[in-house]
Structures are given as structure tokens and as C-alpha cells.
C-alpha positions in Angstrom: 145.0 81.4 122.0 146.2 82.5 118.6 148.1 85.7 118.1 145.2 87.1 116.5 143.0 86.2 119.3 145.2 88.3 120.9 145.5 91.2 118.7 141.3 91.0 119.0 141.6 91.1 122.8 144.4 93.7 122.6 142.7 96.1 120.3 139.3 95.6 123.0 140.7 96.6 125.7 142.4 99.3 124.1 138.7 100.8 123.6 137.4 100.5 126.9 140.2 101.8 128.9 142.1 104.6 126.5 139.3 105.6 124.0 136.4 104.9 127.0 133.8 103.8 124.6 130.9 103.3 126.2 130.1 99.8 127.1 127.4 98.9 123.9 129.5 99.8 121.6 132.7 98.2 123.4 130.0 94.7 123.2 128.7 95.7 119.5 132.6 95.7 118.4 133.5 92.8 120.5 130.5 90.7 119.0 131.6 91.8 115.1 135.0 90.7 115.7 134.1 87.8 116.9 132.8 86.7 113.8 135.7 88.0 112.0 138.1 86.2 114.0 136.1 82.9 113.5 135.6 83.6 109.6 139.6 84.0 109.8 140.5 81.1 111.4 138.6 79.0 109.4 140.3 80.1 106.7 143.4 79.0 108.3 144.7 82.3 109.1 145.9 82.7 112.5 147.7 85.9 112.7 146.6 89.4 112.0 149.4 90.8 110.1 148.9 87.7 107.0 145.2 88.8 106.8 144.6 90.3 103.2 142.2 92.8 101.7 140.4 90.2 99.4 139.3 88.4 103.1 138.4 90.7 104.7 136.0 91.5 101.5 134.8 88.0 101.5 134.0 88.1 105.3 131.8 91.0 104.0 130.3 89.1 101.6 130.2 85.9 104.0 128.1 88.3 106.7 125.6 89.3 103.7 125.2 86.2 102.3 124.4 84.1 105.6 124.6 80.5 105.9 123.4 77.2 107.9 122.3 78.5 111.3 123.3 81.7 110.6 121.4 84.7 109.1 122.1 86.8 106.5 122.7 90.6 108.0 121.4 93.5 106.4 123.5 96.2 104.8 123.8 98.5 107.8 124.9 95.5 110.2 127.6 94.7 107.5 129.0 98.6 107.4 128.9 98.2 111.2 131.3 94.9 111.1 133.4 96.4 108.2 134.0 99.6 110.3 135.4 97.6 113.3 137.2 95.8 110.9 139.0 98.2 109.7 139.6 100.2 113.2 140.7 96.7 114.5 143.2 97.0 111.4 144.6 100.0 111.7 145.1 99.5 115.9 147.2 96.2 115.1 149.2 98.7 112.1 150.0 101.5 115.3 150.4 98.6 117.8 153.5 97.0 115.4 151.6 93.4 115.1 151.1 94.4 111.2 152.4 96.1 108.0 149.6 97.2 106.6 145.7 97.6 107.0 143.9 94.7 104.8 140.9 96.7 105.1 141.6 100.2 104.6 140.2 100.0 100.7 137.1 97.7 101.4 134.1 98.9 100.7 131.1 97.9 102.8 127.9 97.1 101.0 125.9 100.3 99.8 122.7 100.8 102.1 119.3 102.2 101.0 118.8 105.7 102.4 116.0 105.0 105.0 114.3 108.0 106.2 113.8 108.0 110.0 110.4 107.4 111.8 109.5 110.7 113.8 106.5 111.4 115.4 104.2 113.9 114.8 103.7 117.0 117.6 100.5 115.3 118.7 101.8 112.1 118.9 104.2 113.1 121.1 102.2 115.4 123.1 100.1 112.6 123.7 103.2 110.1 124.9 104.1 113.0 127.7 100.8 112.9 128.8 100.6 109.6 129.6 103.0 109.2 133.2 100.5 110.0 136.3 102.5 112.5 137.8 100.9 112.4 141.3 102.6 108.7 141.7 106.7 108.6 142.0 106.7 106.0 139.2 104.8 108.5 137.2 107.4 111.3 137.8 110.3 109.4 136.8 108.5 108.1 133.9 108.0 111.8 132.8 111.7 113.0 133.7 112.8 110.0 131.1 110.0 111.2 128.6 110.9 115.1 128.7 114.6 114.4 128.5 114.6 112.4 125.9 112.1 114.4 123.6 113.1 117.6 125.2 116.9 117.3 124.6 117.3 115.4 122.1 119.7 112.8 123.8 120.5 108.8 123.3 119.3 107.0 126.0 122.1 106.1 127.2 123.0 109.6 127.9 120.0 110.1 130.0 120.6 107.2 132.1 124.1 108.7 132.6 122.9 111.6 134.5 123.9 112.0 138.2 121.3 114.5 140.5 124.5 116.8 140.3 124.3 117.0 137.0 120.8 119.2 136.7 120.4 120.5 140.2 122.3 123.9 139.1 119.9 124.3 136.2 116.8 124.1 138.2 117.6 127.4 139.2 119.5 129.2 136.7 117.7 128.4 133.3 120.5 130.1 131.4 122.8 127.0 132.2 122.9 124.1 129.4 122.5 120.5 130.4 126.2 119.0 129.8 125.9 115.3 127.9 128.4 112.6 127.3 128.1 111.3 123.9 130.1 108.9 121.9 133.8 108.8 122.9 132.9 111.0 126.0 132.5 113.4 123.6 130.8 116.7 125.6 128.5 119.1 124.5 126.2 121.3 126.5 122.0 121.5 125.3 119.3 123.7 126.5 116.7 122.6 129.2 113.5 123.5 128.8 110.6 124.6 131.1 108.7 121.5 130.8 112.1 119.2 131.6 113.4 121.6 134.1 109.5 121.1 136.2 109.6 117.3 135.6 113.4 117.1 137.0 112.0 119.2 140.4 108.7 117.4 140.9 110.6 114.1 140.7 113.4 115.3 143.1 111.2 116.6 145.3 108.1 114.4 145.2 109.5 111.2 143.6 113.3 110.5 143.9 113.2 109.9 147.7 110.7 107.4 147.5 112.8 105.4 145.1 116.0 106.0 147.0 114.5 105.0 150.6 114.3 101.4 149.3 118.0 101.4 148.0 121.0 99.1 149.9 123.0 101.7 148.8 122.3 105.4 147.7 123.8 106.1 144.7 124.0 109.9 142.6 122.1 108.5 139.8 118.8 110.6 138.6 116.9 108.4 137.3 116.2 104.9 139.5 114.8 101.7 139.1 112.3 99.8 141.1 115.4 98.9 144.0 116.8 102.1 144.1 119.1 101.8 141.6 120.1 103.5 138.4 117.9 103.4 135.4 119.4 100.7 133.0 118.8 101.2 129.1 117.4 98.4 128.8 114.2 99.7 131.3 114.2 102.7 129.6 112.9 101.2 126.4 110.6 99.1 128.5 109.0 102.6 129.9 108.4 104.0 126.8 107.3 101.3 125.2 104.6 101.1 128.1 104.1 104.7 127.6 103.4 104.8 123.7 101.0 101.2 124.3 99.3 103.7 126.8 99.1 106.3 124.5 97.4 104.1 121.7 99.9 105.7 119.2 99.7 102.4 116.6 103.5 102.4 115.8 106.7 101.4 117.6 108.3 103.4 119.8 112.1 103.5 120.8 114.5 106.6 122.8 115.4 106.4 119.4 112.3 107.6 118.2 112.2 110.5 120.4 115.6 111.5 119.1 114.9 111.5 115.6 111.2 113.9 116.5 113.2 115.8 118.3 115.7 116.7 115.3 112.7 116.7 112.7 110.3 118.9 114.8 113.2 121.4 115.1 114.1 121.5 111.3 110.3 122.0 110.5 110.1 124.9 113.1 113.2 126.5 110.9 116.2 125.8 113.1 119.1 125.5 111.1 121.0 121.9 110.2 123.8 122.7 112.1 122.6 123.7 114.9 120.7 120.6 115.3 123.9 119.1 114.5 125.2 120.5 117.4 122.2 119.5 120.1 122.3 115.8 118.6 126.3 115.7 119.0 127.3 114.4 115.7 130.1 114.3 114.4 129.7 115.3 110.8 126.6 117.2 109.8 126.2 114.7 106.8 124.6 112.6 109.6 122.3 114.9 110.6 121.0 116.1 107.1 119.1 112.7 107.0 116.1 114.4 108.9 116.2 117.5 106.2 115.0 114.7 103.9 112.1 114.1 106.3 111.1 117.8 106.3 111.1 117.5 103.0 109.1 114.7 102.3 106.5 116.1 104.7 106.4 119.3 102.5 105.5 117.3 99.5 103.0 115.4 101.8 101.5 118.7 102.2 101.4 119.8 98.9 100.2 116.9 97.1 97.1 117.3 99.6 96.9 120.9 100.0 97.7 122.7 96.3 94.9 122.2 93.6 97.3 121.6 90.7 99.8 119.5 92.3 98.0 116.3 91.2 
């Protein structure tokens, strides 16, 4: 194993045990560099502190451009590798295995502003009423549906959730549902009344269904078929059942439910940073992406409503 083989493996485990990124993005960053290390090594470099700036640009460029068996990635998946670039960088700088960051002055390749895809209120109102809520598959189905729409959360933070976790705010509706975003990072969102009646039905009427066939009872809220928690991956599956059911035409993702969930907020007049807040981002830069949505939708509905606007 080279030394920068090393410094890759190094820098890894550094963000799983003392950062605790969560595990997709500990395999996202592990996949990008990866690639790096391969582009490297072919280049016959073999340890991380002789890497220089104009190779880490041309693994940039080598990652847009594609190749023989290998396709070309789009801009966004290129700013994702250039950011773990540089983060792997400036680890191996603090870690005393280099001088200097190659990558600190490369500039990933500029991305078109893509608006996200939110659904309308009656596209959503008709994906919650799809789970049969008189069946235990249908209650947890509708737990996932509310949470995700109701809060505003990632997916994986849903999935995260122990019973502990919401049993307090069943009764109290005053208390805020506490979330564990990116980098553990906390922050506390209301629960609603329609996610606080889903949560009881399914703890009373569903849960021990599900938990009777599990070898082991776990804490988790939501559970699988066996009694175990809710993976990611079969909480995309159940929505995308859900929106099939619902016969809404367009793809569905938690995703999806996220971005409504910010846009329907904005249109309703909540301010940008307070949606900031509920989302969990960092920067409210991020989040004024979905004022550009409410936007757009205002011109929608002037070029149809106003008499002279055409």
C-alpha cells in the first residue's frame, strides 16, 4: 500500500470516528477518493504531499471528460469529488503528511442553477392519502409519509428515529422533534397534528405487529417487514409505491418531499431563514434556491392570470 493509500485510509477513518459523518456520505467520500487515488497513481504519484494543484485540476477535468468504460460525470458530481478533494487535502496538511493543500485554489466546474422539483399541495395531499391506515403496513407507511412532508427532514433522519425519540411529544405538543442532521448537527422542528396522530395510531395499532416478528426488539420507530429498522433504501421504495398509487405522473424521492416542504412554506409567507432553520442548513445561501421556485410560480401565475402580462 502506498503512502497515499494510506493518507486516503487515514483521512476515512478520521470521518467516521471523530467528525461521525454519517455513513452515505462516509461511502460517497470514500468512492470519490477512490478515483482520485487511482487518477494519481497512474500518474506516477504515490505520495500525498508531491500532489500539485494543476493535478488535482486535471483529475477535475479527467472526471468531466470521461473515458473508455467510464462515464463522463456531470457538473454537480465533479464539485462533490473536488470538495472531498480538497477536505482530504487539508486533513493530510493538519495530519503533518503534507506542506501545503494542492487543492485549496481549484475551482470545480460551474453548475447550472437547477430549480428543485416540489409538488404541488394537492399532489401531496393525494400521496398521504394513499397508506390504508386500518393495516400496520399502512400506518407505518403514513408515519414515513407525514414525517417526511411534515418536518421537512432527509430520510435518513427519519429512519434515525428511536420510539423515545417522539413518545414525549405525543403528549405535550409544545415540545419540538430533535433531528440529527449532517455532522450530528442538532436542531429541534415542530410536530404537527397530522404527524403526531400518525406516530400514535402506528404505536398503538401498528408497531407491535411489526415488532412481534422481530429476533431481536430493537428502539427503532420505524420497522421493516422482520422487525427491524427502516433502511433508506425501503424508504424510497415506499414512496415510490405511494406516488405510483397516487397516479401523480412524476418521480418521487424523500427528496421530493423535502424540497415541497420548504417551497410550500415560502409560498405560505414563512421567512427564508426560518426555513433555513427547519431544513438544518448550514448557510441560508442553500436554502434561497426554493425562493427561486416561489418565484417562478408567481410569474406562472401572472402570465396566466393578468390580462396584460402577455
Amino acid at each position: 500500500m502506498s503512502s497515499l493509500e494510506r493518507a486516503v485510509g487515514a483521512y476515512l477513518d478520521h470521518l467516521e470516528a471523530e467528525v461521525g459523518a454519517s455513513a452515505h456520505t462516509v461511502a460517497g467520500y470514500r468512492r470519490d477518493l477512490a478515483r482520485y487515488a487511482a487518477f494519481l497513481t497512474d500518474a506516477g504519484v504515490s505520495s500525498v504531499g508531491d500532489v500539485r494543484p494543476d493535478q488535482v485540476q486535471g483529475f477535475a477535468a479527467w472526471l468531466r471528460a470521461g473515458g473508455e468504460g467510464r462515464p463522463a460525470l456531470a457538473a454537480s458530481s465533479v464539485a462533490r469529488a473536488v470538495a472531498a478533494v480538497r477536505s482530504f487535502h487539508a486533513f493530510a496538511v493538519r495530519d503533518g503528511e503534507a506542506d501545503a493543500n494542492p487543492a485549496a485554489r481549484v475551482s470545480p466546474p460551474k453548475q447550472g442553477k437547477r430549480l428543485p422539483k416540489a409538488l404541488s399541495v394537492d399532489q401531496v395531499q393525494a400521496l398521504l392519502n394513499v397508506p390504508d391506515r386500518t393495516t400496520p403496513v399502512g400506518l407505518r407507511d403514513a408515519v414515513l409519509l407525514e414525517l417526511l412532508y411534515g418536518t421537512g427532514a432527509r430520510v435518513s433522519e427519519v429512519c434515525a428515529l428511536d420510539v423515545d425519540d417522539v413518545s414525549s411529544q405525543l403528549d405535550d405538543p409544545d415540545l419540538g422533534l430533535r433531528l440529527f442532521g449532517k455532522g450530528r448537527k442538532e436542531r429541534i422542528v415542530p410536530l404537527g397534528s397530522y404527524a403526531r396522530a400518525a406516530i400514535g395510531d402506528w404505536l398503538v395499532r401498528g408497531r407491535p405487529t411489526f415488532i412481534a416478528r422481530a429476533a431481536r426488539p430493537g428502539p427503532a420507530l420505524l420497522l421493516n417487514a422482520r422487525g427491524g429498522r427502516l433502511s433508506r433504501q425501503s424508504a424510497f421504495n415506499v414512496l415510490a409505491e405511494c406516488a405510483e398509487r397516487a397516479q401523480l405522473g412524476v418521480p418521487v424521492s424523500p427528496h421530493t418531499l423535502r424540497h415541497s416542504f420548504a417551497t410550500h412554506l415560502l409560498d405560505g409567507g414563512a421567512d427564508v431563514r426560518v426555513v433555513q432553520e427547519l431544513l438544518g442548513h448550514a448557510s441560508v445561501t442553500t436554502t434561497q434556491i426554493y425562493t427561486l421556485v416561489t418565484v417562478e410560480h408567481l410569474r406562472e401565475v401572472f402570465l396566466t392570470a393578468h390580462p396584460r402580462a402577455r
